[in-house]
PDB file of N, CA, C and O in Angstrom:
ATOM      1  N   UNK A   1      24.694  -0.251 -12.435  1.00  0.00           N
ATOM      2  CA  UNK A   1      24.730   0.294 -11.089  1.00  0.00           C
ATOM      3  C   UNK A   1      23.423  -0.059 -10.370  1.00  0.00           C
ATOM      4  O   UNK A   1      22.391   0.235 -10.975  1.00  0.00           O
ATOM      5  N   UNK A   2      23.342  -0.481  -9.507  1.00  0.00           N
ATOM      6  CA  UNK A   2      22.173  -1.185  -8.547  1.00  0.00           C
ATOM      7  C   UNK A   2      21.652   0.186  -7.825  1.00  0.00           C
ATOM      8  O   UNK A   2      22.325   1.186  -7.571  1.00  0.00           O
ATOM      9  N   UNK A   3      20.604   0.011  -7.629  1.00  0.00           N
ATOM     10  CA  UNK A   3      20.295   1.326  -6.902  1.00  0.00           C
ATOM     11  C   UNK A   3      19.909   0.563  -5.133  1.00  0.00           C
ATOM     12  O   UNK A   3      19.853  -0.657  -4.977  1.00  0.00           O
ATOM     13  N   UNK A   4      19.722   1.402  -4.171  1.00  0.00           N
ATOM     14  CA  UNK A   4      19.837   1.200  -2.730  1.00  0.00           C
ATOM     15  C   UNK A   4      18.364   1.856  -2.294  1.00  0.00           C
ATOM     16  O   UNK A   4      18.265   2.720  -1.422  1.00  0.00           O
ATOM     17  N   UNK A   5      17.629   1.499  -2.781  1.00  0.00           N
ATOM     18  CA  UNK A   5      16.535   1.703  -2.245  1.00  0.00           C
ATOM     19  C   UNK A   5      15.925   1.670  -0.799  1.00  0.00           C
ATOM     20  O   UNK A   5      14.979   2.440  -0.635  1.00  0.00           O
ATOM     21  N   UNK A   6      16.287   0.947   0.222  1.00  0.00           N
ATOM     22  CA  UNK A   6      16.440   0.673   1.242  1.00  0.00           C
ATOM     23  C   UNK A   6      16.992   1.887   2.074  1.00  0.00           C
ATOM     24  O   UNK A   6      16.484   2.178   3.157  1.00  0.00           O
ATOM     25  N   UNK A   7      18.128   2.644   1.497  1.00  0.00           N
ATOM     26  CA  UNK A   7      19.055   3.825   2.039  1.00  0.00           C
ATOM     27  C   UNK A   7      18.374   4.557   1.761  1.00  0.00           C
ATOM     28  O   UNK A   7      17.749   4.409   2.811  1.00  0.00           O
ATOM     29  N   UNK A   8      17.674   5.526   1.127  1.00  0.00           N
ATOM     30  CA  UNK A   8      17.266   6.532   1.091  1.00  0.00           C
ATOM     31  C   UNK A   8      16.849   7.304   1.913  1.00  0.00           C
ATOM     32  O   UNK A   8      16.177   6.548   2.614  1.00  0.00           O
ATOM     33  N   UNK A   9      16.770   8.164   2.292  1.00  0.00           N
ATOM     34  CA  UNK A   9      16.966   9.404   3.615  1.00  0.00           C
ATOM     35  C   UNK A   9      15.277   9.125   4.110  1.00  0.00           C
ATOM     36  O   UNK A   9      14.295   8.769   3.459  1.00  0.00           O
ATOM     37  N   UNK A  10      15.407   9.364   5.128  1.00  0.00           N
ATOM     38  CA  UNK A  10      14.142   9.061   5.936  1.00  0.00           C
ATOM     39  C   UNK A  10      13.126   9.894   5.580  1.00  0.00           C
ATOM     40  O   UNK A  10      11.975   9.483   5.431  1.00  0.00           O
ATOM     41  N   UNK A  11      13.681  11.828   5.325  1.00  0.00           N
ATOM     42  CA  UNK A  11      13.090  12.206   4.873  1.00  0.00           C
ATOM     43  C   UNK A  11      12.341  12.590   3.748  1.00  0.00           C
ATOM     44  O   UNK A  11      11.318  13.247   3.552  1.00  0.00           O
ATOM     45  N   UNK A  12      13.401  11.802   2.875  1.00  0.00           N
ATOM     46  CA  UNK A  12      12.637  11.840   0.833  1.00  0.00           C
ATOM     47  C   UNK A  12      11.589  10.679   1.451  1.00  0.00           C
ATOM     48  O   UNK A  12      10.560  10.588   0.782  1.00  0.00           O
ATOM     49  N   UNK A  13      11.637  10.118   2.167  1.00  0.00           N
ATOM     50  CA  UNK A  13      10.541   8.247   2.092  1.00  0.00           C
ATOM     51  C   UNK A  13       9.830   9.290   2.782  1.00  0.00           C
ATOM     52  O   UNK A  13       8.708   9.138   2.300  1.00  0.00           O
ATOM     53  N   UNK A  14       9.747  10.156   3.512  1.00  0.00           N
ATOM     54  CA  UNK A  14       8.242  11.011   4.590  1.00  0.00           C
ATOM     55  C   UNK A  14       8.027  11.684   3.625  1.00  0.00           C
ATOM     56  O   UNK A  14       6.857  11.997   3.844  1.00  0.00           O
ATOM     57  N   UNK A  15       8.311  12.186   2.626  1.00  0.00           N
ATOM     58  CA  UNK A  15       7.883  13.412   1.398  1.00  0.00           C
ATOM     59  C   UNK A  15       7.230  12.120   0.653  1.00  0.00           C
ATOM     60  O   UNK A  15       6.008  12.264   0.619  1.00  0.00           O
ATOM     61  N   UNK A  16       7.524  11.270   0.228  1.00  0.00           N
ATOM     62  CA  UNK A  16       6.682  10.749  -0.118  1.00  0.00           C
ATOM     63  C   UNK A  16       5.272   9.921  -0.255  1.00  0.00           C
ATOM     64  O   UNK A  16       4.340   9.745  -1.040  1.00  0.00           O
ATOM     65  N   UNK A  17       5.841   9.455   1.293  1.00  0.00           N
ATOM     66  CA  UNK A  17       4.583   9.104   1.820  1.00  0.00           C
ATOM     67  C   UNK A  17       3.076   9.964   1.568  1.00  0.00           C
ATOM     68  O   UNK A  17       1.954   9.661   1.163  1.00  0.00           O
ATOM     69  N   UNK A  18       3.820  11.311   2.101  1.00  0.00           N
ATOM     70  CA  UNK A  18       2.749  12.107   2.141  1.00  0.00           C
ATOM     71  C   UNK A  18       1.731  13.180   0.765  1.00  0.00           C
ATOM     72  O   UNK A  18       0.767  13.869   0.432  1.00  0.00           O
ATOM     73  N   UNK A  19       3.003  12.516   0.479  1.00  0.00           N
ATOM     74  CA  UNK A  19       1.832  12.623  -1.433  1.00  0.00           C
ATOM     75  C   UNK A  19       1.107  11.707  -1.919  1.00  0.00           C
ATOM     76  O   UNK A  19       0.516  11.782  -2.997  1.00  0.00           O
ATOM     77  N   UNK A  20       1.099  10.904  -1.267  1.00  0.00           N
ATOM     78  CA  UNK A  20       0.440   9.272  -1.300  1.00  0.00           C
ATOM     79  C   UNK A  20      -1.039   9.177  -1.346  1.00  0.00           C
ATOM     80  O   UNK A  20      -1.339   8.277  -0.561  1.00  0.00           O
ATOM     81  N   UNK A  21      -2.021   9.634  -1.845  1.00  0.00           N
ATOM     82  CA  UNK A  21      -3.239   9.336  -1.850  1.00  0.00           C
ATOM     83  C   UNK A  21      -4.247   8.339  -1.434  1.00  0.00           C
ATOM     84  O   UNK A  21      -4.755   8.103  -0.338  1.00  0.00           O
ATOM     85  N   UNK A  22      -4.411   7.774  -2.704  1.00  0.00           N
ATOM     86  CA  UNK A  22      -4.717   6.292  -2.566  1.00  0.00           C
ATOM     87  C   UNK A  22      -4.041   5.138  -1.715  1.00  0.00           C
ATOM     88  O   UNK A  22      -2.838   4.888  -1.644  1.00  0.00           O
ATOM     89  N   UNK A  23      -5.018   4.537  -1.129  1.00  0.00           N
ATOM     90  CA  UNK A  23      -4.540   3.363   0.158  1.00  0.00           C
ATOM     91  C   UNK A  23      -3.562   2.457  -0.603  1.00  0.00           C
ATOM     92  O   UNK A  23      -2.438   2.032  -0.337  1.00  0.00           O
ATOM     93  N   UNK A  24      -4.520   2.292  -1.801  1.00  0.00           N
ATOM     94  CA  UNK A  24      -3.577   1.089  -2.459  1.00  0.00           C
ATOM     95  C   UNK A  24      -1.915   1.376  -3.200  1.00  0.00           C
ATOM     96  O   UNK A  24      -1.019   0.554  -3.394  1.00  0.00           O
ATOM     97  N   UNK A  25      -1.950   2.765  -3.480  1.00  0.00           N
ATOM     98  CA  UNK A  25      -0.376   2.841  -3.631  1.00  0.00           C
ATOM     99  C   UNK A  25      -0.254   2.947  -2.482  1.00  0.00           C
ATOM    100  O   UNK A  25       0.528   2.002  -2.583  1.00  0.00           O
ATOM    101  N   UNK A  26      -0.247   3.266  -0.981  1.00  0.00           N
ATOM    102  CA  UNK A  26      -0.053   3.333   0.441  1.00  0.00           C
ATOM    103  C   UNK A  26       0.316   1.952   0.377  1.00  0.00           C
ATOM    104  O   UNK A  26       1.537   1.794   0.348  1.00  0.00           O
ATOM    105  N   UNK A  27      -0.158   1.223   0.356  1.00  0.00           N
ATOM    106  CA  UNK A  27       0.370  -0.637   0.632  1.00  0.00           C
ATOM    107  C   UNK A  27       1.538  -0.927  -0.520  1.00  0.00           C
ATOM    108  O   UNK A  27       2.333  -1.825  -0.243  1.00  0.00           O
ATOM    109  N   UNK A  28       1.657  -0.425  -1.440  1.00  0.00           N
ATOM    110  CA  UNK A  28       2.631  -1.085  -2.515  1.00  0.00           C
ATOM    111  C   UNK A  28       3.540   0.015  -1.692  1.00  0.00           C
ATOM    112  O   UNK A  28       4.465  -0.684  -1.276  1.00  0.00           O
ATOM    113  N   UNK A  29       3.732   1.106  -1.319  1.00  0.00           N
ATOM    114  CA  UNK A  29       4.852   1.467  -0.644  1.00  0.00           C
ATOM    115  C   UNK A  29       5.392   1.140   0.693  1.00  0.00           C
ATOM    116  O   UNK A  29       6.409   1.607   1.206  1.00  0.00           O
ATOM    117  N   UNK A  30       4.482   0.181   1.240  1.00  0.00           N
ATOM    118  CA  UNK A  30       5.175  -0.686   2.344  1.00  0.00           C
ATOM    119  C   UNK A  30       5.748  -1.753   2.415  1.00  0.00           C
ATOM    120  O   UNK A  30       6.354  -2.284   3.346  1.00  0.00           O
ATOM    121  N   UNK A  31       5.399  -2.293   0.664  1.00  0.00           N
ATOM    122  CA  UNK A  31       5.941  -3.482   0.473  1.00  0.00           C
ATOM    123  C   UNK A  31       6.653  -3.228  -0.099  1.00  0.00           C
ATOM    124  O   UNK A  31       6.882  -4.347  -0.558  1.00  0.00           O
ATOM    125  N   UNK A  32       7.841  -2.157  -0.907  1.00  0.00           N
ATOM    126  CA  UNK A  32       9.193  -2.221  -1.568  1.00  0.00           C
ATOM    127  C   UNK A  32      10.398  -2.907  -0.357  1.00  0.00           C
ATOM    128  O   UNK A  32      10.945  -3.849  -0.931  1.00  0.00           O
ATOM    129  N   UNK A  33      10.836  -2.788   0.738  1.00  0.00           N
ATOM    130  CA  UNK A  33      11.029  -3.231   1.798  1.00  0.00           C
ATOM    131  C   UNK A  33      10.930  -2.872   3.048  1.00  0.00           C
ATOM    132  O   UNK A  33      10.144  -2.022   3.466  1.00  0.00           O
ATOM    133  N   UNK A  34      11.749  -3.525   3.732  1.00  0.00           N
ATOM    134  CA  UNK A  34      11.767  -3.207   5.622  1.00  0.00           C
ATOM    135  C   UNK A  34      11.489  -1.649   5.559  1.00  0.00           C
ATOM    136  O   UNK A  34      10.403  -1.071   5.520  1.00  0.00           O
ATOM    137  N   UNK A  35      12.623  -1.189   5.561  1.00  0.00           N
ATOM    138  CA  UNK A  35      12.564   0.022   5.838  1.00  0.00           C
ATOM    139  C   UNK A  35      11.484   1.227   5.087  1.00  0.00           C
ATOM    140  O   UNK A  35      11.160   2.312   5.569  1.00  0.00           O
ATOM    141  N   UNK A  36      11.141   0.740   3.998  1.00  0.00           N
ATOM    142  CA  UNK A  36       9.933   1.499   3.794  1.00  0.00           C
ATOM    143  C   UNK A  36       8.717   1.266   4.625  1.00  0.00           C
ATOM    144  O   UNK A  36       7.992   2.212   4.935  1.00  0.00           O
ATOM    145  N   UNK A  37       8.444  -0.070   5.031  1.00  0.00           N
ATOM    146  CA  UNK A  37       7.615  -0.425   5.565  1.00  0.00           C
ATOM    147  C   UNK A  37       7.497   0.362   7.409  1.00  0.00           C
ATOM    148  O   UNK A  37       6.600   0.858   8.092  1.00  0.00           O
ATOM    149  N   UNK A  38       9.097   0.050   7.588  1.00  0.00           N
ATOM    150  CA  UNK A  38       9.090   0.741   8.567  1.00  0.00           C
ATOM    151  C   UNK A  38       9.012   2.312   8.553  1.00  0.00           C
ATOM    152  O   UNK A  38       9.116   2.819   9.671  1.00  0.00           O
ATOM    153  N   UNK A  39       8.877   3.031   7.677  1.00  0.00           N
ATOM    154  CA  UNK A  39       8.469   4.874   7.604  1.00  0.00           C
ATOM    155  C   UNK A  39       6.866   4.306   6.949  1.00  0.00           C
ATOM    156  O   UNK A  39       6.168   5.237   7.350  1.00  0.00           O
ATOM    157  N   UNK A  40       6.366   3.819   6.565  1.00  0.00           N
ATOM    158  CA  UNK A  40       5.197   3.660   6.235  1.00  0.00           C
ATOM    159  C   UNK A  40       4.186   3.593   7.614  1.00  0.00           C
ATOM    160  O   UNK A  40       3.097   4.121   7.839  1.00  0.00           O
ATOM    161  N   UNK A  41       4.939   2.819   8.318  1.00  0.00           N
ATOM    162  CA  UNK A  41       4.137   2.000   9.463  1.00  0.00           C
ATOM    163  C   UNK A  41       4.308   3.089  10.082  1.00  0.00           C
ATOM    164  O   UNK A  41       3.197   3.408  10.508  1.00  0.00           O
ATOM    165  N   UNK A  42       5.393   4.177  10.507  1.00  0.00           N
ATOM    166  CA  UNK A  42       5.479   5.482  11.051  1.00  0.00           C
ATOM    167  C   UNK A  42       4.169   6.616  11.170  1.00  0.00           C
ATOM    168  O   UNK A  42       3.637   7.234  12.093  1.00  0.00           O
ATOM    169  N   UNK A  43       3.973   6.507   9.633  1.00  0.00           N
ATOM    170  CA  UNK A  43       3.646   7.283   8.897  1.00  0.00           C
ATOM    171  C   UNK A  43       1.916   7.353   9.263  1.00  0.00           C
ATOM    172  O   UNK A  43       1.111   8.282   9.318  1.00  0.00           O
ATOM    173  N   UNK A  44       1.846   6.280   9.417  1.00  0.00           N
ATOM    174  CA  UNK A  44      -0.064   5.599   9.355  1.00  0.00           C
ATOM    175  C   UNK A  44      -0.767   6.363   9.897  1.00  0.00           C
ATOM    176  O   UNK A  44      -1.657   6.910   9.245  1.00  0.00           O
ATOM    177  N   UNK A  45      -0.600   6.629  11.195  1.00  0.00           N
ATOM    178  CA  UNK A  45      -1.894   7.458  12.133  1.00  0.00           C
ATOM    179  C   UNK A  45      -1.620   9.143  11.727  1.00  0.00           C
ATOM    180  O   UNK A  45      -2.610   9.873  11.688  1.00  0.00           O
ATOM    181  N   UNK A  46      -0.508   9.613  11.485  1.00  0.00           N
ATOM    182  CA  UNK A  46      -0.335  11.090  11.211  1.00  0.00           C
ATOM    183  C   UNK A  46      -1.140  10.807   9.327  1.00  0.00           C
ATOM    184  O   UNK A  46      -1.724  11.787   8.864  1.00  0.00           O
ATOM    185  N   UNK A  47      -1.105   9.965   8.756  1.00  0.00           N
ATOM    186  CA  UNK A  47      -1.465  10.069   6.906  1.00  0.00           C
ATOM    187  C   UNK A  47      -2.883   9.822   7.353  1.00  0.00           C
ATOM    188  O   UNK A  47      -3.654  10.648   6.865  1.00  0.00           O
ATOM    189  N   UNK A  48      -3.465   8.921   8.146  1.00  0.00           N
ATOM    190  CA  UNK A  48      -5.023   9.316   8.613  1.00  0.00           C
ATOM    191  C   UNK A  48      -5.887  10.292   9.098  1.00  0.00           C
ATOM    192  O   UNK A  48      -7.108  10.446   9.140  1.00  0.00           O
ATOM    193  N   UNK A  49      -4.761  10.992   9.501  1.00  0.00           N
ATOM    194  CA  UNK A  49      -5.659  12.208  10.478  1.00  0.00           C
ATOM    195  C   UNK A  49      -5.370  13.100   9.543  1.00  0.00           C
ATOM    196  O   UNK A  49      -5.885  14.169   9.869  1.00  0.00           O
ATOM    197  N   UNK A  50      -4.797  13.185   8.539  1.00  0.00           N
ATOM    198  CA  UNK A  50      -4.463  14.257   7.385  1.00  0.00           C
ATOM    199  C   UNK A  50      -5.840  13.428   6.262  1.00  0.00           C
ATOM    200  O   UNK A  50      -6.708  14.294   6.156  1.00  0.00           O
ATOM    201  N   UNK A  51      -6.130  12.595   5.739  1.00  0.00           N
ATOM    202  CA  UNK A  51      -6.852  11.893   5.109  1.00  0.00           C
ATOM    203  C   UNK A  51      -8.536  12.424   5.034  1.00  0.00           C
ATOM    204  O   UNK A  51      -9.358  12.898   4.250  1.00  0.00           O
ATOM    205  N   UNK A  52      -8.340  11.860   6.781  1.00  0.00           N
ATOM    206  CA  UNK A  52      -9.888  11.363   7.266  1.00  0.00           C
ATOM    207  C   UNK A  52     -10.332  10.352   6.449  1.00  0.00           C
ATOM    208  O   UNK A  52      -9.719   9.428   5.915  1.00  0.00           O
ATOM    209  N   UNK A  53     -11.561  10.685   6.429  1.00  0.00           N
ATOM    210  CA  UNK A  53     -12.405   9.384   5.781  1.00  0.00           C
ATOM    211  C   UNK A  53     -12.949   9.876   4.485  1.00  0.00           C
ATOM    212  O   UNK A  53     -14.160   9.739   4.308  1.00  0.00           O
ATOM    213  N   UNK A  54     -12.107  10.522   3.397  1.00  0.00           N
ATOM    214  CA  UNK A  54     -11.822  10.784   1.999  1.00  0.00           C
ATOM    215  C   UNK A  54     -11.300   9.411   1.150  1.00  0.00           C
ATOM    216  O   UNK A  54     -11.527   9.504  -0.056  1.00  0.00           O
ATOM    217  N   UNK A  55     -10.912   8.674   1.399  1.00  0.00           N
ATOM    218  CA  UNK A  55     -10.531   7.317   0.671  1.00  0.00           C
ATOM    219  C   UNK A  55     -11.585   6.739   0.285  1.00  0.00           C
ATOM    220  O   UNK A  55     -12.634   6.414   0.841  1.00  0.00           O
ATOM    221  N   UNK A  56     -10.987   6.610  -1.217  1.00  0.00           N
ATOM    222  CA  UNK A  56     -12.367   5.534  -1.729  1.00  0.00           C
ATOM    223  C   UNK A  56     -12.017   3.965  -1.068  1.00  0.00           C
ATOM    224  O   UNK A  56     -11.123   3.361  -0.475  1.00  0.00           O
ATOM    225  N   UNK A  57     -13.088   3.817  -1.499  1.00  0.00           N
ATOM    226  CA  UNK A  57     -13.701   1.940  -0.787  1.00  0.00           C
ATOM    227  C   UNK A  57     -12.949   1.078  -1.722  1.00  0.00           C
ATOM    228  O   UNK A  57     -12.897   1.147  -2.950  1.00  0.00           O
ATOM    229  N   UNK A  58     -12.368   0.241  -0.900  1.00  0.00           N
ATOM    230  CA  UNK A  58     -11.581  -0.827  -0.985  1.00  0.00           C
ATOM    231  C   UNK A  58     -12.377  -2.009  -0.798  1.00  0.00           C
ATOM    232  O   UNK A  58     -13.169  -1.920   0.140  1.00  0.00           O
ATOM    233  N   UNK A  59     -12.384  -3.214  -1.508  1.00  0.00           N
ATOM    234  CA  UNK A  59     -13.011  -4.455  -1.350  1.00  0.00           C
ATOM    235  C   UNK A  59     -11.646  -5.769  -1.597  1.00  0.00           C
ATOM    236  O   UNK A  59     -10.740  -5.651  -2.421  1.00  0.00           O
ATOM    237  N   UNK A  60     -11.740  -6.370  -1.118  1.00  0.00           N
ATOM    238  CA  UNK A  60     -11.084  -7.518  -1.071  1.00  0.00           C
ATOM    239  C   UNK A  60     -11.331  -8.703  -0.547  1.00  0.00           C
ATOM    240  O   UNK A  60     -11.511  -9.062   0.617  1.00  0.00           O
ATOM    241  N   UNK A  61     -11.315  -9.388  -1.778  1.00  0.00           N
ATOM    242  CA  UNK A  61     -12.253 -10.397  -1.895  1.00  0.00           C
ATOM    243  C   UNK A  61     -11.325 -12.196  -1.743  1.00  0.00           C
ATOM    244  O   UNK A  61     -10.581 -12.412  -2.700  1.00  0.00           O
ATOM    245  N   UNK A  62     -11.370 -13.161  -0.826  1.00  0.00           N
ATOM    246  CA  UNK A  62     -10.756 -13.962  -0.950  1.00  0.00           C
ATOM    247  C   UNK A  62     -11.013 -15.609  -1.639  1.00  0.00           C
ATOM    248  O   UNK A  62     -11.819 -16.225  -0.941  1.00  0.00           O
ATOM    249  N   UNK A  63     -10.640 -16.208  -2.518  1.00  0.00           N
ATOM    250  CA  UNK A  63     -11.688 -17.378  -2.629  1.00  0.00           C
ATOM    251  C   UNK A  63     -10.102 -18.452  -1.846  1.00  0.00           C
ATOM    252  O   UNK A  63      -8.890 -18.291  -1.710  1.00  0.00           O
ATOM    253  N   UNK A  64     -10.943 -19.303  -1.592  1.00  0.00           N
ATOM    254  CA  UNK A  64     -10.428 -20.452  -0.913  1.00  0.00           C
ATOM    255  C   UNK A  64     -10.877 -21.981  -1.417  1.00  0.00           C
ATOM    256  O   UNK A  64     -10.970 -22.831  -0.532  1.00  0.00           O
ATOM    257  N   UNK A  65     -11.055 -22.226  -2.283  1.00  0.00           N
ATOM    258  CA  UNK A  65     -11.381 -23.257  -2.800  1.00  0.00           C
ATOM    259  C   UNK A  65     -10.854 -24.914  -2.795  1.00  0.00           C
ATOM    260  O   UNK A  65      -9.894 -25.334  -3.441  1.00  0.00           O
ATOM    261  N   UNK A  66     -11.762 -25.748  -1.874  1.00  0.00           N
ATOM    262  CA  UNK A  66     -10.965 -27.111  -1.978  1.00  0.00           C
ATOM    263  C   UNK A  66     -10.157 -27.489  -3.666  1.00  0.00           C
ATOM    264  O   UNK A  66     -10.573 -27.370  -4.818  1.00  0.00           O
ATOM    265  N   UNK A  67      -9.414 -27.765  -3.332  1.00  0.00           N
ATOM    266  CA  UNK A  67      -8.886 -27.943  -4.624  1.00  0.00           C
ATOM    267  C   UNK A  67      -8.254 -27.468  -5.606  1.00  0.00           C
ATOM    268  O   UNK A  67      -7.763 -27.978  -6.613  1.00  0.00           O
ATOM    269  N   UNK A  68      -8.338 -26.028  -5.053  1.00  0.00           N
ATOM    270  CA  UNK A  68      -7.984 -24.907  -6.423  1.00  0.00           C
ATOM    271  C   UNK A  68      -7.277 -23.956  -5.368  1.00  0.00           C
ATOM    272  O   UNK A  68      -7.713 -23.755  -4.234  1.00  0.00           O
ATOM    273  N   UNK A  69      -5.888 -23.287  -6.011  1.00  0.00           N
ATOM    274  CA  UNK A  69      -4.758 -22.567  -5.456  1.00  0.00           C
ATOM    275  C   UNK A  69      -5.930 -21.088  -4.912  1.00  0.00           C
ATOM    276  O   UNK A  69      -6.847 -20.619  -5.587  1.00  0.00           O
ATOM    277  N   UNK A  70      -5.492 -20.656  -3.538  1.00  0.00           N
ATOM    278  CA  UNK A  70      -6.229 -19.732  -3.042  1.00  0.00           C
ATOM    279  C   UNK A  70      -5.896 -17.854  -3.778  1.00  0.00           C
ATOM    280  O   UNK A  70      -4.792 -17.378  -4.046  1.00  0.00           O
ATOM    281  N   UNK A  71      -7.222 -17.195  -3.922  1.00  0.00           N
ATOM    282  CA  UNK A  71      -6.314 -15.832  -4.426  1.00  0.00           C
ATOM    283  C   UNK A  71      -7.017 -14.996  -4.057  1.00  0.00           C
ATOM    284  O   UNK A  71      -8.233 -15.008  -4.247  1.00  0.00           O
ATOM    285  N   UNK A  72      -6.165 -13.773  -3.233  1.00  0.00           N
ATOM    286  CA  UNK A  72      -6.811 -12.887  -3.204  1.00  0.00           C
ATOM    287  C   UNK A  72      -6.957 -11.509  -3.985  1.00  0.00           C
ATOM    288  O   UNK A  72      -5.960 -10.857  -4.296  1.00  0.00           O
ATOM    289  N   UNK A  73      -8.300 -11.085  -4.297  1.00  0.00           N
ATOM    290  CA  UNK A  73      -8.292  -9.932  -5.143  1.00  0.00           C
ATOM    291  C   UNK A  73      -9.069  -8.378  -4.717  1.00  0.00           C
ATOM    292  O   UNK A  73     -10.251  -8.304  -4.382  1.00  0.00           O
ATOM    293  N   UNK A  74      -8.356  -7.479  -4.791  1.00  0.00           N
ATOM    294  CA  UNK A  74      -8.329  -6.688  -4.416  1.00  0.00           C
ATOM    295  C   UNK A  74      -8.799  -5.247  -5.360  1.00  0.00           C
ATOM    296  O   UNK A  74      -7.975  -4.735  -6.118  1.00  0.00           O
ATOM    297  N   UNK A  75     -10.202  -4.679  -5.213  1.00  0.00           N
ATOM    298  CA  UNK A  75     -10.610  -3.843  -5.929  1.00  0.00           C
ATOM    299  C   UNK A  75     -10.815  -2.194  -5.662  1.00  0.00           C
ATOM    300  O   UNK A  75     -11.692  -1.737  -4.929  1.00  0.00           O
ATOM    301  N   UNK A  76      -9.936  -1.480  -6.321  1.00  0.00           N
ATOM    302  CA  UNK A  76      -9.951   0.094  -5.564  1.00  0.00           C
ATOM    303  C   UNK A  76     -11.402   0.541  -6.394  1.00  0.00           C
ATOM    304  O   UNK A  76     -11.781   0.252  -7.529  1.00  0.00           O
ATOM    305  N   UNK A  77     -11.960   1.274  -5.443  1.00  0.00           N
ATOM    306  CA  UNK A  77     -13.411   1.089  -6.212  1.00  0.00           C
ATOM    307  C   UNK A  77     -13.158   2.727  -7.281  1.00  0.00           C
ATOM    308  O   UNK A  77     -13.835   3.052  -8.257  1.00  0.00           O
ATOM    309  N   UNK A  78     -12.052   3.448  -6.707  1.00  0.00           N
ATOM    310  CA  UNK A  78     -11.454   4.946  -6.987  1.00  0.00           C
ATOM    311  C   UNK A  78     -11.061   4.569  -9.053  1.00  0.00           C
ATOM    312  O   UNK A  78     -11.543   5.069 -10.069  1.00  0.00           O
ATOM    313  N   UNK A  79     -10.349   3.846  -8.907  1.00  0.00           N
ATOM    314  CA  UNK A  79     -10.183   3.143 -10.434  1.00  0.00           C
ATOM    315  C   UNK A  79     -10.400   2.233 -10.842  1.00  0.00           C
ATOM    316  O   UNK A  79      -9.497   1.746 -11.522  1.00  0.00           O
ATOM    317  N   UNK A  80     -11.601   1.489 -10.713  1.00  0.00           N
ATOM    318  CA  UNK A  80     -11.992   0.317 -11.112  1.00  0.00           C
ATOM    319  C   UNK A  80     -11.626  -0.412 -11.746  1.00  0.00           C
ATOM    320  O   UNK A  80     -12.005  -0.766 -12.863  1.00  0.00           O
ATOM    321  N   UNK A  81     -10.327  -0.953 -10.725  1.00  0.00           N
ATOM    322  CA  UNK A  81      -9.697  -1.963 -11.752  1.00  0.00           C
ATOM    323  C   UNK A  81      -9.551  -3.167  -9.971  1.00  0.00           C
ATOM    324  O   UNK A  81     -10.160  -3.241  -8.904  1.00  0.00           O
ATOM    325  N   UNK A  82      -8.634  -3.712 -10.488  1.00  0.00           N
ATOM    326  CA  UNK A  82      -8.766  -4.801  -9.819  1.00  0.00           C
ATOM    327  C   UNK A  82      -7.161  -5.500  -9.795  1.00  0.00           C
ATOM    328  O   UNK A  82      -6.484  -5.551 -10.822  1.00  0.00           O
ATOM    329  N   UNK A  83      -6.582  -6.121  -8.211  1.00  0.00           N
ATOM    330  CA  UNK A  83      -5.312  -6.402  -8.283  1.00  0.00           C
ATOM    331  C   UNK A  83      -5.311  -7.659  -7.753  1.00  0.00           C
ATOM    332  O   UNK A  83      -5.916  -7.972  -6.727  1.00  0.00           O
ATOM    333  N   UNK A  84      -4.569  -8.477  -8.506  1.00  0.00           N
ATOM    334  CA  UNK A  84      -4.532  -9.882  -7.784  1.00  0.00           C
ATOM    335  C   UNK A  84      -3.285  -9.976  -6.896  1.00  0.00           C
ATOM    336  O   UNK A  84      -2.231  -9.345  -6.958  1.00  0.00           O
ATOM    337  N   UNK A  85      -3.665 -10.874  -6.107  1.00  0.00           N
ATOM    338  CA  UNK A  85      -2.112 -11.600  -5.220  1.00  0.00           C
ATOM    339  C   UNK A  85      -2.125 -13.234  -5.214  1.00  0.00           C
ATOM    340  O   UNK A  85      -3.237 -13.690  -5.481  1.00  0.00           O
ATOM    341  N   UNK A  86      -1.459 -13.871  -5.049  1.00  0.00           N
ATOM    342  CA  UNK A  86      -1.470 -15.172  -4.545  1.00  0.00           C
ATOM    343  C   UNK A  86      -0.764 -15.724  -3.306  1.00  0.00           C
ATOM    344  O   UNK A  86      -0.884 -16.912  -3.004  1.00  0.00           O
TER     345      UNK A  86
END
């Protein structure tokens, strides 16, 4: 059975949003799809003004190298770990 992730009620995706802490699960929940993205993107200025400026520091770092495939990496400084993309 496939699940419909996409459908899910506007308001379970706003309950969740708003348990959302960290920026960086905040971005992996805009990227499951459209429509998350679109209650995410909703969501932004009301999850800031609830926030403030409590978020740990984010760094993201890009190399671009003649020659060599470009990557960007991305470090939550909250769990010191580190996420790649390409």
């Amino acid at each position: 059975m496939d699940s419909d992730w996409a459908g899910l009620p506007q308001h379970l995706l706003d309950s969740v949003v708003d348990r959302l802490v960290a920026q960086l699960d905040f971005a992996r929940f805009s990227i499951v799809c459209m429509s998350w993205h679109s209650v995410a993107k909703h969501n932004q200025s009301h999850r800031a003004k609830l926030l403030g400026r409590d978020q740990p520091p984010m760094l993201m770092i890009s190399t671009d190298q003649e020659g060599f495939q470009s990557e960007t990496k991305m470090i939550c400084m909250s769990r010191s770990k580190s996420k790649f993309s390409n």
